[in-house]
PDB file of N, CA, C and O in Angstrom:
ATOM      1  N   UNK A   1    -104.388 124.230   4.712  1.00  0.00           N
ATOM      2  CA  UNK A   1    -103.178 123.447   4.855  1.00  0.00           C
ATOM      3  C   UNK A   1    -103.424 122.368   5.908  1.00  0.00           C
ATOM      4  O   UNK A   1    -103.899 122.735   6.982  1.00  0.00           O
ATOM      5  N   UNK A   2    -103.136 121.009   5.702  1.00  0.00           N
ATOM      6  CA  UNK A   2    -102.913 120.414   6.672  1.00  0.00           C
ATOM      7  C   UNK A   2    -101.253 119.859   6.678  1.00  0.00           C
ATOM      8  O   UNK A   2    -100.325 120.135   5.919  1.00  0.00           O
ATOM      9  N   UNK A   3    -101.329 118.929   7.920  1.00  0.00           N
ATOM     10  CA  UNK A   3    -100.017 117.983   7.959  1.00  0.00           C
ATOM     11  C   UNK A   3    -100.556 116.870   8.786  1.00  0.00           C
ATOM     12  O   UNK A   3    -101.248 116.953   9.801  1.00  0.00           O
ATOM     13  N   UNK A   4    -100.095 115.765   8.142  1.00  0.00           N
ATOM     14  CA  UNK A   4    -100.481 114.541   7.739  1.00  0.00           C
ATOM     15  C   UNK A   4     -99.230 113.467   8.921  1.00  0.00           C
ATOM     16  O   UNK A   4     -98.089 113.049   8.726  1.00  0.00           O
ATOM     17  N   UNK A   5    -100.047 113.380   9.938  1.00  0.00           N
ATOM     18  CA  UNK A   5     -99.324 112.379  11.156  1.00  0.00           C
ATOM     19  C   UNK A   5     -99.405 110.854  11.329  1.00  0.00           C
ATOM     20  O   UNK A   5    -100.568 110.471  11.464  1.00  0.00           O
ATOM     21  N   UNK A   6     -98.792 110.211  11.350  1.00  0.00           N
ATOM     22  CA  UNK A   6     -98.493 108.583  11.760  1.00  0.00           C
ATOM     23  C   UNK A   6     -99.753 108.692  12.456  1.00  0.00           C
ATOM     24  O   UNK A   6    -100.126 109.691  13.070  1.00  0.00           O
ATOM     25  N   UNK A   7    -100.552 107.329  12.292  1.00  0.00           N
ATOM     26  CA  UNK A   7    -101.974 106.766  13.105  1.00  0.00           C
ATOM     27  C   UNK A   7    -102.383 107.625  13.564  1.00  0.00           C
ATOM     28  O   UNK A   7    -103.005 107.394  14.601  1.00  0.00           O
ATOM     29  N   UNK A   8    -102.305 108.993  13.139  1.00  0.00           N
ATOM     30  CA  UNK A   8    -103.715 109.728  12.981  1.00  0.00           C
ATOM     31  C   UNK A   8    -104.662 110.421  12.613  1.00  0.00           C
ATOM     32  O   UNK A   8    -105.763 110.780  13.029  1.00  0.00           O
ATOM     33  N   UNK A   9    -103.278 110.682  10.744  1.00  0.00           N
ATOM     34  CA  UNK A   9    -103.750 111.058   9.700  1.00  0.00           C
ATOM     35  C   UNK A   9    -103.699 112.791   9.463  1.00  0.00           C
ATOM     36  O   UNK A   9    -103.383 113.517  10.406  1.00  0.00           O
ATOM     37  N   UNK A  10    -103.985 113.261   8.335  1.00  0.00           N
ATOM     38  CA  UNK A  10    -104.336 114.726   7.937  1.00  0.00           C
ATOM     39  C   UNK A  10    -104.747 115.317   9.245  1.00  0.00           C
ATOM     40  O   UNK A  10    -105.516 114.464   9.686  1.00  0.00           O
ATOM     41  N   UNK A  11    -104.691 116.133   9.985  1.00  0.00           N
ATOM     42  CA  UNK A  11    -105.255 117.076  10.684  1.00  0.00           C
ATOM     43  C   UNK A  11    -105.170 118.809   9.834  1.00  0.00           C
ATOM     44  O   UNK A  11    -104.260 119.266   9.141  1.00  0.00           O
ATOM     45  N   UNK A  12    -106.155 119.281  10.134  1.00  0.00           N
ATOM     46  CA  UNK A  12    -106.038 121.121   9.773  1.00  0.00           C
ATOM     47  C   UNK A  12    -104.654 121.931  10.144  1.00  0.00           C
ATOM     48  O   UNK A  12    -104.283 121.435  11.208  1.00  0.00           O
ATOM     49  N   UNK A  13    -103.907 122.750   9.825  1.00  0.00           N
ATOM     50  CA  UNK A  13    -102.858 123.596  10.557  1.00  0.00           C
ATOM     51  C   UNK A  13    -103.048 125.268  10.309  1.00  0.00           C
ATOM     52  O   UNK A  13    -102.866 125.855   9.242  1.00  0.00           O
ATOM     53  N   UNK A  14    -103.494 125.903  11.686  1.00  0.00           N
ATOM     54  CA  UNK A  14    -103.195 127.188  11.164  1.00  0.00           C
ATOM     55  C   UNK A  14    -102.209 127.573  11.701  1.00  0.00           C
ATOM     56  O   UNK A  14    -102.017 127.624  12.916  1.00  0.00           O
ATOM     57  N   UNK A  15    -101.119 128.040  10.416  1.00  0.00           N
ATOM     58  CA  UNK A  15     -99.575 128.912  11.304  1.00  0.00           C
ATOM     59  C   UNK A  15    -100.072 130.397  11.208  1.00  0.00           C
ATOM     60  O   UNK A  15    -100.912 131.145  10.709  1.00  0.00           O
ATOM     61  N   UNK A  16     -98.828 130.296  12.137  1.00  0.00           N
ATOM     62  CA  UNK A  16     -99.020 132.392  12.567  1.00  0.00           C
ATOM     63  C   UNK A  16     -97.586 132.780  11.891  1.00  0.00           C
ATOM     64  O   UNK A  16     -96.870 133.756  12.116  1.00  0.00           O
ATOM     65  N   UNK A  17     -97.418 131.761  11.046  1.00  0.00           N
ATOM     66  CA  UNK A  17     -96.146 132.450   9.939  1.00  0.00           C
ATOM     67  C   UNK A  17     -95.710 131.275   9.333  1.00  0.00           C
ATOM     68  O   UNK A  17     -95.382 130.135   9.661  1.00  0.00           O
ATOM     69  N   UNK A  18     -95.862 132.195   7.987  1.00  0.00           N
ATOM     70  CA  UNK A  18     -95.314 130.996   7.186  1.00  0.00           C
ATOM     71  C   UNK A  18     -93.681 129.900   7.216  1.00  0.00           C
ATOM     72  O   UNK A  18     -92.566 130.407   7.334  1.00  0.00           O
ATOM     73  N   UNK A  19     -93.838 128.925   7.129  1.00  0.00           N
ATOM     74  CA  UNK A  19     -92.462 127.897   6.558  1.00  0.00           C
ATOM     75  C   UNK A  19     -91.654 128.318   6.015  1.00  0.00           C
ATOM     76  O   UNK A  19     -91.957 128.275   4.823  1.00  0.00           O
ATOM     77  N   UNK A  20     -90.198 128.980   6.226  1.00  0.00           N
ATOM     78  CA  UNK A  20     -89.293 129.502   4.913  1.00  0.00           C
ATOM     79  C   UNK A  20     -88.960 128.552   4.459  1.00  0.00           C
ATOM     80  O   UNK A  20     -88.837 127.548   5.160  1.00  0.00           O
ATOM     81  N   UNK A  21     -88.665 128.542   2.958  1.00  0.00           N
ATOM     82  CA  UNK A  21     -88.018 127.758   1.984  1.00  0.00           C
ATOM     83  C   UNK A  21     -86.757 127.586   2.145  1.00  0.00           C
ATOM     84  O   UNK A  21     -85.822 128.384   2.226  1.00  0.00           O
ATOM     85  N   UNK A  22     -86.844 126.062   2.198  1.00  0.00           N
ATOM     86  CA  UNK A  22     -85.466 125.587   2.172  1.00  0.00           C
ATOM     87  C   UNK A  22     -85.281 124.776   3.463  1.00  0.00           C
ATOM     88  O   UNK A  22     -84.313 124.036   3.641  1.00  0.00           O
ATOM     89  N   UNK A  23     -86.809 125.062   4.838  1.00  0.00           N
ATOM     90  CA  UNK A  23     -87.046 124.538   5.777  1.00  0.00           C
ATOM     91  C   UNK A  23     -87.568 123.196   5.682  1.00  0.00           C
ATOM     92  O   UNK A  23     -88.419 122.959   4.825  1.00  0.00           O
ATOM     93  N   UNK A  24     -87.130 122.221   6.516  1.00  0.00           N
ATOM     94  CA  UNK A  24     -87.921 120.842   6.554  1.00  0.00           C
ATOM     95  C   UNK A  24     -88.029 120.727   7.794  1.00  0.00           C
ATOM     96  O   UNK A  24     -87.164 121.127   8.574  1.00  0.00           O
ATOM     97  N   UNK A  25     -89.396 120.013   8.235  1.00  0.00           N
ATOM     98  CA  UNK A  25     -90.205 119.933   9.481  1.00  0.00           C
ATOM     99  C   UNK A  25     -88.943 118.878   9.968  1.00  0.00           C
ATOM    100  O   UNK A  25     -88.305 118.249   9.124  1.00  0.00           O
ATOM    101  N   UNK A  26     -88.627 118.750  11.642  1.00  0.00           N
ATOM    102  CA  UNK A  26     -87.779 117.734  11.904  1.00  0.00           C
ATOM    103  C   UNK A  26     -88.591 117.371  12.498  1.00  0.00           C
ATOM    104  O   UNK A  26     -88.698 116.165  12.277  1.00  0.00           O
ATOM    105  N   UNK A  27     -89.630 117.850  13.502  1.00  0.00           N
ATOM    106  CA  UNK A  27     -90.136 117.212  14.385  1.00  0.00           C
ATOM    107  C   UNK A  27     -91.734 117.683  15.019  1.00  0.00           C
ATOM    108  O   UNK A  27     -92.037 118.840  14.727  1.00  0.00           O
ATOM    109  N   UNK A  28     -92.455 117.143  15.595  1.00  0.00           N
ATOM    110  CA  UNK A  28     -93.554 117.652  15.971  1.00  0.00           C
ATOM    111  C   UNK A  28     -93.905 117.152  17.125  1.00  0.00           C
ATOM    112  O   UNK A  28     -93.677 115.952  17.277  1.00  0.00           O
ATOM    113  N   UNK A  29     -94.549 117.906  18.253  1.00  0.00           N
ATOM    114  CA  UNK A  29     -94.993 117.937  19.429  1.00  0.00           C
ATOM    115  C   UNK A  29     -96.438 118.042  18.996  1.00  0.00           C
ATOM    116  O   UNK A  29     -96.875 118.797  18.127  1.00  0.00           O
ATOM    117  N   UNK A  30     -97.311 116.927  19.939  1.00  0.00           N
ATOM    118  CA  UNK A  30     -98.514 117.584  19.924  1.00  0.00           C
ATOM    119  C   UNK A  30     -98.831 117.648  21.468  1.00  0.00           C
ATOM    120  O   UNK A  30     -98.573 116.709  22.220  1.00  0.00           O
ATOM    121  N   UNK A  31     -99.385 118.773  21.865  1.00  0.00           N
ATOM    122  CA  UNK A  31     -99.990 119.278  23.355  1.00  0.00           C
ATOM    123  C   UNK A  31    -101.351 119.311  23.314  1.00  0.00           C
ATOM    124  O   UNK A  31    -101.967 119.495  22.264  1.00  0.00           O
ATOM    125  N   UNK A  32    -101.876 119.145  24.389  1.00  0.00           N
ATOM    126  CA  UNK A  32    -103.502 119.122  24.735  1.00  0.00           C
ATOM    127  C   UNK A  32    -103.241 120.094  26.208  1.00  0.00           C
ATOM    128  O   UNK A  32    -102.744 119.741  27.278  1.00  0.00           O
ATOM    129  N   UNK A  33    -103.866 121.629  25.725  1.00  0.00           N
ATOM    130  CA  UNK A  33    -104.666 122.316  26.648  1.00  0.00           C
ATOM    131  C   UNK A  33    -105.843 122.698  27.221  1.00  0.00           C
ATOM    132  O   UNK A  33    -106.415 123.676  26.739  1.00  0.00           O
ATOM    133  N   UNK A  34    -106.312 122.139  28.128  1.00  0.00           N
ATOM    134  CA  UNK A  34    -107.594 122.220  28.270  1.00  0.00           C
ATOM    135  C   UNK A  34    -108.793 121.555  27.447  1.00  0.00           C
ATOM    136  O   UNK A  34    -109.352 120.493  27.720  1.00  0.00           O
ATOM    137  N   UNK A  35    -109.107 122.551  26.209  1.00  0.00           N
ATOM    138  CA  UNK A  35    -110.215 121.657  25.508  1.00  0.00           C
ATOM    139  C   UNK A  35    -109.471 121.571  24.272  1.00  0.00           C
ATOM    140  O   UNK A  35    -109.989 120.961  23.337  1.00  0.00           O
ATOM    141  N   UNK A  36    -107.827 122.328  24.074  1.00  0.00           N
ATOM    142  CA  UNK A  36    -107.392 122.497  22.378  1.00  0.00           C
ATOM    143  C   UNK A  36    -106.530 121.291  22.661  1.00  0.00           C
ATOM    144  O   UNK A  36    -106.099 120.667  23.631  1.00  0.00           O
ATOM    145  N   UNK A  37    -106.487 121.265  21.264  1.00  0.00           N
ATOM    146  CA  UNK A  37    -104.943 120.702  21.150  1.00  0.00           C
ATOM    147  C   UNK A  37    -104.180 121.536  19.993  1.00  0.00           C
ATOM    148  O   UNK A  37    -104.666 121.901  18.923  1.00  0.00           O
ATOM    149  N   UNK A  38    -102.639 121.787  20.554  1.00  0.00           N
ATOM    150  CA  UNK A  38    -101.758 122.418  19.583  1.00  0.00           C
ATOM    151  C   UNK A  38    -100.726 121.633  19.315  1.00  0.00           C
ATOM    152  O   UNK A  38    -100.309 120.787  20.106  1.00  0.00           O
ATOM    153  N   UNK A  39    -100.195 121.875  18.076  1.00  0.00           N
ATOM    154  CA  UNK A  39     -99.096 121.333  17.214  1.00  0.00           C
ATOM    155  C   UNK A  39     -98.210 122.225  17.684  1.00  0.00           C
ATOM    156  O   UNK A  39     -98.506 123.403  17.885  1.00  0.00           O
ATOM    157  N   UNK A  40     -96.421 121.452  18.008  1.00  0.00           N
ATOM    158  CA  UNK A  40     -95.560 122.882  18.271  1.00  0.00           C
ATOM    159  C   UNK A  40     -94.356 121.908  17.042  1.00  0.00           C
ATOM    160  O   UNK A  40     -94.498 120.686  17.075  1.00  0.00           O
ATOM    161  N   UNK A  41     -93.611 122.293  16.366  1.00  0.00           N
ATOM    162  CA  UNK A  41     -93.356 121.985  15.122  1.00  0.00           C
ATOM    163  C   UNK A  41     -91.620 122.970  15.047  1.00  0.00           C
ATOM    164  O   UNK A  41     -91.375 124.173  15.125  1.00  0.00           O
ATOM    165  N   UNK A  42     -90.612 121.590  14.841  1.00  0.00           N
ATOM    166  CA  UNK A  42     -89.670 122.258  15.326  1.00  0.00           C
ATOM    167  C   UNK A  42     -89.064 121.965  13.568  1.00  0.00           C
ATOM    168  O   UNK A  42     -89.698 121.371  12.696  1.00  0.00           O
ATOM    169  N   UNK A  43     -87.533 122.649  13.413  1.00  0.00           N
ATOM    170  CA  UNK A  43     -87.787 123.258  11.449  1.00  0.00           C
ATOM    171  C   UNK A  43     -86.265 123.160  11.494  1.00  0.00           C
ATOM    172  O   UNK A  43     -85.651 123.788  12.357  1.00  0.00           O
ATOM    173  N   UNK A  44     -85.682 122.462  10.676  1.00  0.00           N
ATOM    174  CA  UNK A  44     -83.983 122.753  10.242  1.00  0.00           C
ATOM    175  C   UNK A  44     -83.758 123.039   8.836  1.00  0.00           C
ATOM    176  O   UNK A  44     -84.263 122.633   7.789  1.00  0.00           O
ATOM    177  N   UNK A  45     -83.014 123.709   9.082  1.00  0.00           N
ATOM    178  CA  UNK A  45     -82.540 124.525   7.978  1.00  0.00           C
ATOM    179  C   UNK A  45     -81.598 124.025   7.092  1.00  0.00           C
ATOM    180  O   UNK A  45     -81.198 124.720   6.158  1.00  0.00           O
TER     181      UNK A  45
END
């Protein structure tokens, strides 16, 4: 799975639980820890 960001394209996503149906992404954070970077990915119903 990926998800696909403004100027910077497809990146990989692994969730630790799936998307329920009927959910649409509203918004996305991206964070840089140390050497990662994580997606935090907020969902309305």
């Amino acid at each position: 799975m990926h998800i696909k960001l403004p100027k910077i394209g497809a990146i990989p996503v692994n969730l630790h639980r799936p998307i329920p149906t009927g959910f649409v992404v509203k918004q996305v954070r991206i964070l840089r820890k140390a050497d990662r970077w994580y997606a935090s990915i907020s969902l309305q119903c």
